[in-house]
PDB file as gemmi writes it, atoms N, CA and C in Angstrom:
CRYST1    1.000    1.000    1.000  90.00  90.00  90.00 P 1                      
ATOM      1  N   UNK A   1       0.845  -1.176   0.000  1.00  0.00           N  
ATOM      2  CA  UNK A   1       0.000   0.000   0.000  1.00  0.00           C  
ATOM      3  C   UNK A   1       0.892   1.241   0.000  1.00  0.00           C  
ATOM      4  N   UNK A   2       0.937   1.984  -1.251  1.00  0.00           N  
ATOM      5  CA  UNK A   2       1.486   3.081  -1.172  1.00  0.00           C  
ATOM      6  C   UNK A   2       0.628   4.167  -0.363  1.00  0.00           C  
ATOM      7  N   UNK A   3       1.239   5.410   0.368  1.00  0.00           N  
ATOM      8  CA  UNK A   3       0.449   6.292   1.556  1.00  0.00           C  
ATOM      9  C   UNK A   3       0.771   7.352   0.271  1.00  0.00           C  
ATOM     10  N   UNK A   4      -0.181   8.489   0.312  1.00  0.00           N  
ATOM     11  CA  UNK A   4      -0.475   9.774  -0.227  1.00  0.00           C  
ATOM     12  C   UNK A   4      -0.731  10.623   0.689  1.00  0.00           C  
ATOM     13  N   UNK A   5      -0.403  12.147   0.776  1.00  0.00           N  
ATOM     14  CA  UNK A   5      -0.463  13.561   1.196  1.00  0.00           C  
ATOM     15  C   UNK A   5      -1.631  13.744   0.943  1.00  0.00           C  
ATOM     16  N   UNK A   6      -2.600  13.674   2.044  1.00  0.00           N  
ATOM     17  CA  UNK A   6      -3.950  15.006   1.847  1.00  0.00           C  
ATOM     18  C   UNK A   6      -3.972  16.675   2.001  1.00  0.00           C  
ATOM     19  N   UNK A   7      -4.216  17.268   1.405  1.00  0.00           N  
ATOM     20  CA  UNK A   7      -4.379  18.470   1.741  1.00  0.00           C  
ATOM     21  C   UNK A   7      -6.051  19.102   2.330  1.00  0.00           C  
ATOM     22  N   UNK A   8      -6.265  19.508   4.261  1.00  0.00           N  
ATOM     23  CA  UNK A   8      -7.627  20.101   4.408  1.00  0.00           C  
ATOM     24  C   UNK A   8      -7.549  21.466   4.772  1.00  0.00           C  
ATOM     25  N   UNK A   9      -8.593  22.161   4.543  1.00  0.00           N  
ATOM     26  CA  UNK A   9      -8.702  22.614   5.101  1.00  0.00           C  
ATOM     27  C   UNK A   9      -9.790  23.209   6.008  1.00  0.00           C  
ATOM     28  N   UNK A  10      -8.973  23.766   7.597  1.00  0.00           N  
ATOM     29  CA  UNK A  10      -9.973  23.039   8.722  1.00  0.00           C  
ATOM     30  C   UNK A  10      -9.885  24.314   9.623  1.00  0.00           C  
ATOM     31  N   UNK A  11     -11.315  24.782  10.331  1.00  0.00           N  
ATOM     32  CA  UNK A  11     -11.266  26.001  11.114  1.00  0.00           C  
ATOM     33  C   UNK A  11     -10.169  25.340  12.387  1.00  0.00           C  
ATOM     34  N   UNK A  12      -9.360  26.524  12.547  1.00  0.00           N  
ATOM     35  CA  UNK A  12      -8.352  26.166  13.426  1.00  0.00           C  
ATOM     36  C   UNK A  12      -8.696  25.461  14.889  1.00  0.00           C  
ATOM     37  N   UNK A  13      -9.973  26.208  15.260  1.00  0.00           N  
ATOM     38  CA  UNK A  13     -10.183  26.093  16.967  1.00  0.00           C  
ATOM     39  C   UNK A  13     -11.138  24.448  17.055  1.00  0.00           C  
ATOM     40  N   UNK A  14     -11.625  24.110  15.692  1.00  0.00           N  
ATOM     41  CA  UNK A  14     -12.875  22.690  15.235  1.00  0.00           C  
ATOM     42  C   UNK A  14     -11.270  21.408  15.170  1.00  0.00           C  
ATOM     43  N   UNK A  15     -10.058  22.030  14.232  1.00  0.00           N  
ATOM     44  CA  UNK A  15      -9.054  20.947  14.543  1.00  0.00           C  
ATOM     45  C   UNK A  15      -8.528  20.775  15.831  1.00  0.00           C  
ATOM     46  N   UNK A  16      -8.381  21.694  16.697  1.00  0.00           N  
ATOM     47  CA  UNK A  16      -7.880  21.977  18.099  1.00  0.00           C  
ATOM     48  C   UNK A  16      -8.630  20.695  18.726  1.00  0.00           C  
ATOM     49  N   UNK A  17      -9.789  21.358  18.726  1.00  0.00           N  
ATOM     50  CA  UNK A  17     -11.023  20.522  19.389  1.00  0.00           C  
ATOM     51  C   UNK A  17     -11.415  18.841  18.981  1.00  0.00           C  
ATOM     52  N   UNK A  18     -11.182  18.384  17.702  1.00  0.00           N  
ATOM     53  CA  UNK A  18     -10.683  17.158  16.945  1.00  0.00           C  
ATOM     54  C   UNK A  18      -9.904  16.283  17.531  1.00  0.00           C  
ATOM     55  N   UNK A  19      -8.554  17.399  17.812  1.00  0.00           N  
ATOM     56  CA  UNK A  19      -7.415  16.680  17.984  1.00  0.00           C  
ATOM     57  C   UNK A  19      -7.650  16.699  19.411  1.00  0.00           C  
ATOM     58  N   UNK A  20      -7.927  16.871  20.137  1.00  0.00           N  
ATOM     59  CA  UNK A  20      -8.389  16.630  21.929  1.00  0.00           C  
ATOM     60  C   UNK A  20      -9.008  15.681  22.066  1.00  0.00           C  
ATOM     61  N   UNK A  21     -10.074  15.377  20.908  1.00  0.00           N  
ATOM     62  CA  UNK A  21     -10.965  14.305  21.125  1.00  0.00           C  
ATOM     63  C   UNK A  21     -10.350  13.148  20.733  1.00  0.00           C  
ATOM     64  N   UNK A  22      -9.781  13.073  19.734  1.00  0.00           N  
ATOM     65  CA  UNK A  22      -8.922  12.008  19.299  1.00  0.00           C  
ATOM     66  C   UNK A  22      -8.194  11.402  19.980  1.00  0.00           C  
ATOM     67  N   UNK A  23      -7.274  12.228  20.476  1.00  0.00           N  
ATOM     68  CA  UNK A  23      -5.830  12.042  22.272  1.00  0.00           C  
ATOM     69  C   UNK A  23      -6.764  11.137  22.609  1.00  0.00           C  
ATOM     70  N   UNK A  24      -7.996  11.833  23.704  1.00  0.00           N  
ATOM     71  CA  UNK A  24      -8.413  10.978  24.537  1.00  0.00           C  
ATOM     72  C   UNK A  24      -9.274   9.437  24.041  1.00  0.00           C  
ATOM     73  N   UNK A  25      -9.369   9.048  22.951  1.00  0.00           N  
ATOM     74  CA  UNK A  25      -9.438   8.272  22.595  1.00  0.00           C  
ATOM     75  C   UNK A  25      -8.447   7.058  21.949  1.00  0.00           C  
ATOM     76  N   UNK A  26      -7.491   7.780  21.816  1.00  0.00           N  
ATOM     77  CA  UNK A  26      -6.077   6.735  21.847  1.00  0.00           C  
ATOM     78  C   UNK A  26      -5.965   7.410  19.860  1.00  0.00           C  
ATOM     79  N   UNK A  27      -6.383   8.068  19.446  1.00  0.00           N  
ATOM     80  CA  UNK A  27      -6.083   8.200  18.024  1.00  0.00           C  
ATOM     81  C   UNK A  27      -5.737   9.824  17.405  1.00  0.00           C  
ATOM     82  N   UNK A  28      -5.100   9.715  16.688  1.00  0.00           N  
ATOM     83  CA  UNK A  28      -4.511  11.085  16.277  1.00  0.00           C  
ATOM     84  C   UNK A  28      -5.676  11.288  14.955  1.00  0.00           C  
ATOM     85  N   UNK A  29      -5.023  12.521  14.160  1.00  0.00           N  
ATOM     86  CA  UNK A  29      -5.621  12.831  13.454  1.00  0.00           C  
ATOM     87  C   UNK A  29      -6.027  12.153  12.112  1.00  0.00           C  
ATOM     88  N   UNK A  30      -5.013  11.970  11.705  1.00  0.00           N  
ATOM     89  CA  UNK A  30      -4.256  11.331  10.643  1.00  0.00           C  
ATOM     90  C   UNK A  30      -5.402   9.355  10.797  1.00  0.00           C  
ATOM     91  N   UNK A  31      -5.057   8.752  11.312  1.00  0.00           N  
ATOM     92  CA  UNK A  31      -5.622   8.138  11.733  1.00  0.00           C  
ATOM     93  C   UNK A  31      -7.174   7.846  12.027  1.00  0.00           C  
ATOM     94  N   UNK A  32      -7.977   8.741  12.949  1.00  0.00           N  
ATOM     95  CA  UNK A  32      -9.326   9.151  12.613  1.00  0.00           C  
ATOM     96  C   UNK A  32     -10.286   9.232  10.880  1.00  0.00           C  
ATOM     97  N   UNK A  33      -8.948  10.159  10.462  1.00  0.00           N  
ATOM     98  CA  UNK A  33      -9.523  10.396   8.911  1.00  0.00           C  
ATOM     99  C   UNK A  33      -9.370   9.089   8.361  1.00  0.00           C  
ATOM    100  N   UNK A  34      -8.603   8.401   8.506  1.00  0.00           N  
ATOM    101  CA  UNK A  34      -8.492   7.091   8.214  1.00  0.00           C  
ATOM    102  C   UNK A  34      -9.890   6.152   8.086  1.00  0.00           C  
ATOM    103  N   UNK A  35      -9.769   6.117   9.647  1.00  0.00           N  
ATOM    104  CA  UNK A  35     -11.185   5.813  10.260  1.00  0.00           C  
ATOM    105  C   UNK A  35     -12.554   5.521   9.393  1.00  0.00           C  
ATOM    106  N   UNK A  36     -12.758   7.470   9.011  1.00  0.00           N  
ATOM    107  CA  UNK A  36     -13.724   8.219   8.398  1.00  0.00           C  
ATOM    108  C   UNK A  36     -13.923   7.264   6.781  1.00  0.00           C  
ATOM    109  N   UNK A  37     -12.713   7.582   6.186  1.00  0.00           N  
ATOM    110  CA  UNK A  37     -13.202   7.097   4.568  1.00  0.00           C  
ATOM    111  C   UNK A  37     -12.875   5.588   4.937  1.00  0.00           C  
ATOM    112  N   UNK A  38     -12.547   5.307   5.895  1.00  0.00           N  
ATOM    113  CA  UNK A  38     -12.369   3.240   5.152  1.00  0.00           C  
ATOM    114  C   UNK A  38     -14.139   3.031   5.553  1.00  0.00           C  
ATOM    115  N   UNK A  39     -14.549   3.188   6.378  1.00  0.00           N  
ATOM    116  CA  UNK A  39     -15.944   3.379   6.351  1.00  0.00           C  
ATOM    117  C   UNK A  39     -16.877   3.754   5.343  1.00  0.00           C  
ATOM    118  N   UNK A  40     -16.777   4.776   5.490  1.00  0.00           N  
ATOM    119  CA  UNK A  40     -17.187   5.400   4.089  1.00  0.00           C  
ATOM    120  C   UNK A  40     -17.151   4.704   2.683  1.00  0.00           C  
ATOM    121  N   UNK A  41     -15.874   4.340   2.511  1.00  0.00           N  
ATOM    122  CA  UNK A  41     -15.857   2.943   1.478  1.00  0.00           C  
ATOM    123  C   UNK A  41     -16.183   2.016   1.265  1.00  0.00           C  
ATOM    124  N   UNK A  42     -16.496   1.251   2.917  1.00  0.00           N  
ATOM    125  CA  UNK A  42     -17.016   0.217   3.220  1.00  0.00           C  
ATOM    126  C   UNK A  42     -18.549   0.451   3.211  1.00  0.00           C  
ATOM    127  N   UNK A  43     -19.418   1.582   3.440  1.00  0.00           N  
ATOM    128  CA  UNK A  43     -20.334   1.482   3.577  1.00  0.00           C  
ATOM    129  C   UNK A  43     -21.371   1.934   2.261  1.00  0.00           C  
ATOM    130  N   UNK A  44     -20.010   2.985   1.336  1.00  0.00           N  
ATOM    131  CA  UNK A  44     -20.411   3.141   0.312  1.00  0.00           C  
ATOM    132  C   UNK A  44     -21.543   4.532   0.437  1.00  0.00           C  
ATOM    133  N   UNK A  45     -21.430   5.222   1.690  1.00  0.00           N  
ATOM    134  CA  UNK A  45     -22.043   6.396   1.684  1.00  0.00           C  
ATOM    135  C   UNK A  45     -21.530   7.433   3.174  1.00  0.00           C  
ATOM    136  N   UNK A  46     -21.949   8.049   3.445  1.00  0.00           N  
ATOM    137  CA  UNK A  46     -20.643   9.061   5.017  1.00  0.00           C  
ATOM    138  C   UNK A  46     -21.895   7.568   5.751  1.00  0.00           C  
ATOM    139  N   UNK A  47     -20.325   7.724   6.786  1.00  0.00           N  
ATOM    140  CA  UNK A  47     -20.970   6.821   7.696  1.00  0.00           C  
ATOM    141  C   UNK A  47     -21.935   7.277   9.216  1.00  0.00           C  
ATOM    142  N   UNK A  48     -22.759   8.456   8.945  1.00  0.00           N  
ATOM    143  CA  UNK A  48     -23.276   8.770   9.544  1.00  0.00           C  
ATOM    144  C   UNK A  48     -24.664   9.814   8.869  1.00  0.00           C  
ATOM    145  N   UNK A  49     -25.773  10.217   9.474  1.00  0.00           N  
ATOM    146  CA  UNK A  49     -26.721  11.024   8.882  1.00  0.00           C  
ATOM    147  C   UNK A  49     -25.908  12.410   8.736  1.00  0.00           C  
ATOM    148  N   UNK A  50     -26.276  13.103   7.769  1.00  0.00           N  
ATOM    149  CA  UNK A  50     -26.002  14.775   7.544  1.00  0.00           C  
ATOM    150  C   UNK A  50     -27.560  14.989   7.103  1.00  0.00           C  
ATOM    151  N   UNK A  51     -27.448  15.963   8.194  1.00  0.00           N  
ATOM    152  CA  UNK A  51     -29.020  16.401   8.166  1.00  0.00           C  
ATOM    153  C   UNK A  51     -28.784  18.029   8.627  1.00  0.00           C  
ATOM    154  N   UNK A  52     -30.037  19.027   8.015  1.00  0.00           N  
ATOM    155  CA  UNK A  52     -30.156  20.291   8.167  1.00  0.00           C  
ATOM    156  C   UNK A  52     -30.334  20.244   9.734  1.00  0.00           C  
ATOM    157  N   UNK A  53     -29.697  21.208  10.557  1.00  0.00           N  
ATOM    158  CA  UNK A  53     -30.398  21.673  11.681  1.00  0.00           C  
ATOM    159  C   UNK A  53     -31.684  22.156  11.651  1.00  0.00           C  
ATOM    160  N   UNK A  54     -32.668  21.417  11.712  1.00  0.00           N  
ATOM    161  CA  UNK A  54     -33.900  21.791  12.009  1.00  0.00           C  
ATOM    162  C   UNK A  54     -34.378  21.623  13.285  1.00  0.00           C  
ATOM    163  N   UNK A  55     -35.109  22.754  14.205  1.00  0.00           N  
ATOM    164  CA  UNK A  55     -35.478  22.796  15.246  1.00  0.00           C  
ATOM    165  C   UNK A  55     -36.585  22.117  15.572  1.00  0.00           C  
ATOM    166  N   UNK A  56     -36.942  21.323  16.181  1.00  0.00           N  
ATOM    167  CA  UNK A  56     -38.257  20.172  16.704  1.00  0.00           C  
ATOM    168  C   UNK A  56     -39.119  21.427  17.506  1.00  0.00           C  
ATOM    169  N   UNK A  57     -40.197  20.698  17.630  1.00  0.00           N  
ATOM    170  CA  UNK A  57     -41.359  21.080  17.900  1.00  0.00           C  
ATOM    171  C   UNK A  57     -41.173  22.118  19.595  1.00  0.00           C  
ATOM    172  N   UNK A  58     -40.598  21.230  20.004  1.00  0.00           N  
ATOM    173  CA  UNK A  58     -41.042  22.519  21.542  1.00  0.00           C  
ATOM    174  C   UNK A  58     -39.759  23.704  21.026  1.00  0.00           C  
ATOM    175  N   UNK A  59     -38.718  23.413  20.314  1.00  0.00           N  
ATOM    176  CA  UNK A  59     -38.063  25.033  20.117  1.00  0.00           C  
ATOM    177  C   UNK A  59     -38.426  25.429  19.310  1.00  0.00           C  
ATOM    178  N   UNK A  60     -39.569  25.419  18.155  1.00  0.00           N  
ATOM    179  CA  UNK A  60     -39.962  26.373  17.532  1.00  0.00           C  
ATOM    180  C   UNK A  60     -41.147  27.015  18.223  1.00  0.00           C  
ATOM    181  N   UNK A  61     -42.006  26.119  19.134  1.00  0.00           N  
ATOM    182  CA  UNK A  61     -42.861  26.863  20.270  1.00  0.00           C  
ATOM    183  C   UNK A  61     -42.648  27.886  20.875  1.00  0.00           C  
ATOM    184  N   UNK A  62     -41.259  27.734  21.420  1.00  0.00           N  
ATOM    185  CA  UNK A  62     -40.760  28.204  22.530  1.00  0.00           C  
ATOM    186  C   UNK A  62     -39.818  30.433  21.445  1.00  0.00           C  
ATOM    187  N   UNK A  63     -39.695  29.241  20.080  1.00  0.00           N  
ATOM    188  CA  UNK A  63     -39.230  31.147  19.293  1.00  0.00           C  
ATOM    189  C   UNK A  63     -40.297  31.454  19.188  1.00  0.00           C  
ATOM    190  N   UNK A  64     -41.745  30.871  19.135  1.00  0.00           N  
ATOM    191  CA  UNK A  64     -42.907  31.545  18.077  1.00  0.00           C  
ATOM    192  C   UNK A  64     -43.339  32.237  19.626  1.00  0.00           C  
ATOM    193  N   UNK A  65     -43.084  31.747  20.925  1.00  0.00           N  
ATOM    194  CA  UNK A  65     -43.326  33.017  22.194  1.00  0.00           C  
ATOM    195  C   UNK A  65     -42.674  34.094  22.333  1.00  0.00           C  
ATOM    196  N   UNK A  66     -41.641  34.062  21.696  1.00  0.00           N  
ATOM    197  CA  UNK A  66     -40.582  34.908  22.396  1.00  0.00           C  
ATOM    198  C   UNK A  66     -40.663  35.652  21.277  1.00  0.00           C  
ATOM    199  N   UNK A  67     -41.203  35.523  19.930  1.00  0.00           N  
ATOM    200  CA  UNK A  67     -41.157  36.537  18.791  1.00  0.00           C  
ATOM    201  C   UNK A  67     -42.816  37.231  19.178  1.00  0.00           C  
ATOM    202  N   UNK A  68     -43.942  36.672  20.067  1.00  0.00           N  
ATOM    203  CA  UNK A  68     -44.917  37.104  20.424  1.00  0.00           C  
ATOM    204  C   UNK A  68     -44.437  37.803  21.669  1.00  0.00           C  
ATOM    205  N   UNK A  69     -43.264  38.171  22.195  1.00  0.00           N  
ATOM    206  CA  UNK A  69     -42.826  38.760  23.357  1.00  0.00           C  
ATOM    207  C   UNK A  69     -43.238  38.109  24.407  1.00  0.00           C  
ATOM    208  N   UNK A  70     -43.794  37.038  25.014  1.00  0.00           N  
ATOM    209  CA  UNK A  70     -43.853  36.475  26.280  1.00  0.00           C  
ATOM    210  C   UNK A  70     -42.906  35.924  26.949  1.00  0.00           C  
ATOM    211  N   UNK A  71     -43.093  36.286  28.336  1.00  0.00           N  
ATOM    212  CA  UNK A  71     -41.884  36.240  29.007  1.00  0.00           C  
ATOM    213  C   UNK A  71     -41.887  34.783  29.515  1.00  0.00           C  
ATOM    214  N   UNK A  72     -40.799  33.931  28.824  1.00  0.00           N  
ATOM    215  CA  UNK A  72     -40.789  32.206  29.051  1.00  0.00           C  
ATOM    216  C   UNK A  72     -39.484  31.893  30.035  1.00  0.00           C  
ATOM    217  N   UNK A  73     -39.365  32.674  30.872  1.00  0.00           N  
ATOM    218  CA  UNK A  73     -38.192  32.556  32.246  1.00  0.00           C  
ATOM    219  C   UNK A  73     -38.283  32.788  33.718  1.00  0.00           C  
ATOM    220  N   UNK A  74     -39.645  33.955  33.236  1.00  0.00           N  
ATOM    221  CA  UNK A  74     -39.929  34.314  35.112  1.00  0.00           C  
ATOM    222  C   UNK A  74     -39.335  35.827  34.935  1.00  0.00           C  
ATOM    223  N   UNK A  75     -39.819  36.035  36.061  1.00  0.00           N  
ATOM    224  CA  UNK A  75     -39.588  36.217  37.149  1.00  0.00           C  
ATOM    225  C   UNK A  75     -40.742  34.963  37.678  1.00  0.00           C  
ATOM    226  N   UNK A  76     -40.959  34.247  38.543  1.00  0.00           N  
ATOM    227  CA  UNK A  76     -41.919  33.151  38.945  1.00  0.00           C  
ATOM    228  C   UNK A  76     -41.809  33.699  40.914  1.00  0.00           C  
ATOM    229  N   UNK A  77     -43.204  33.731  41.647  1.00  0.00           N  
ATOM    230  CA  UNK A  77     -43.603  34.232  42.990  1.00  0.00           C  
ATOM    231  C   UNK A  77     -42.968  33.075  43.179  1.00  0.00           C  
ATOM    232  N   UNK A  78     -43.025  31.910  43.180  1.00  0.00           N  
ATOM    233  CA  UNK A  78     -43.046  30.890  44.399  1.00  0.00           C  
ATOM    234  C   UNK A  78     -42.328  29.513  43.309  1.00  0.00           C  
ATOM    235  N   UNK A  79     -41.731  28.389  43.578  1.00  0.00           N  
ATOM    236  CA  UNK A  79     -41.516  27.379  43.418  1.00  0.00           C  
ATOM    237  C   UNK A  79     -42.444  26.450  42.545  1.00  0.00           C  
ATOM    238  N   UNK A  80     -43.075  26.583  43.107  1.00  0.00           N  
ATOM    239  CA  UNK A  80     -44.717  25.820  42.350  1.00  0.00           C  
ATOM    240  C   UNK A  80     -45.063  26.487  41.094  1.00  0.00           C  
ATOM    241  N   UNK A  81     -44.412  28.050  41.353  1.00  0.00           N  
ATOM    242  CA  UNK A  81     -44.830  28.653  39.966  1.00  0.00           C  
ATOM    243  C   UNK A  81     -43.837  28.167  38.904  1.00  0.00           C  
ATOM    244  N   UNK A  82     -42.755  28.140  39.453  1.00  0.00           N  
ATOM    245  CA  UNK A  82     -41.652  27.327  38.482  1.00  0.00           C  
ATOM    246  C   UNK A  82     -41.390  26.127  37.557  1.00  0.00           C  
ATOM    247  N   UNK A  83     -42.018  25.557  38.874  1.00  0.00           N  
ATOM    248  CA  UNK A  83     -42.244  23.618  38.435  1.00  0.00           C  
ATOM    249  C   UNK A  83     -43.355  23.572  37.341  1.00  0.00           C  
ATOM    250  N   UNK A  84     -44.857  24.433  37.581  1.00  0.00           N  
ATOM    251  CA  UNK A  84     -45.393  24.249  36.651  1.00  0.00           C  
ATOM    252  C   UNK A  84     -45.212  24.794  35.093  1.00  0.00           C  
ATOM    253  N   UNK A  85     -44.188  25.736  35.198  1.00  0.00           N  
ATOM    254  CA  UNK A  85     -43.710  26.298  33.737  1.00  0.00           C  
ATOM    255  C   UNK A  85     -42.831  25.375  33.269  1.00  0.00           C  
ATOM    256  N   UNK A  86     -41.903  24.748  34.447  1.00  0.00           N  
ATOM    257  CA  UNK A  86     -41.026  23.681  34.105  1.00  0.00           C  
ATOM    258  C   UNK A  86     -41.621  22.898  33.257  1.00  0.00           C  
ATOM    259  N   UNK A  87     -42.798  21.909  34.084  1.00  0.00           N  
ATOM    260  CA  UNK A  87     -43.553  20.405  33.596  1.00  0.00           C  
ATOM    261  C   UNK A  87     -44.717  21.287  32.374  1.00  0.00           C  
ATOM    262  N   UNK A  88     -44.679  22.386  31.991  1.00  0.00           N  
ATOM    263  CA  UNK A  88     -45.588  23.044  31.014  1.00  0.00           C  
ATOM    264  C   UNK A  88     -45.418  21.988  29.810  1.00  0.00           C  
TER     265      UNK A  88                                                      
END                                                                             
């Protein structure tokens, strides 16, 4: 198996953060990416979902209040007033 030079490029503080995660998992970078496409090859598509951030149902509730200006934090009188906004 001949090895080849990749060239990425990668927001500095997302590789920082990569390479921390990697350490503590026993694997470097180099390696990981490895990881990534033999999978990928093997599976014949990314080996995981890529999906839009779309917000589910109670956080678009929770913008469509706060763009109606209601106040969804309190100030709350008592404990009980809390819990029930909590369990709302």
């Amino acid at each position: 198996m001949k090895n080849v030079n990749v060239t990425l490029r990668v927001d500095e503080d997302l590789k920082k953060q990569a390479e921390t995660l990697f350490s503590e998992l026993g694997l470097n970078l180099t390696t990981a990416f490895n990881i990534f496409l033999r999978q990928s090859v093997r599976e014949q598509q990314i080996p995981f979902r890529v999906t839009k951030n779309v917000p589910n149902a109670v956080t678009l509730a929770a913008m469509d209040a706060a763009e109606r200006g209601e106040d969804l934090y309190g100030p709350y009188d008592s404990v009980s007033d809390l819990m029930k906004a909590l369990n709302a």
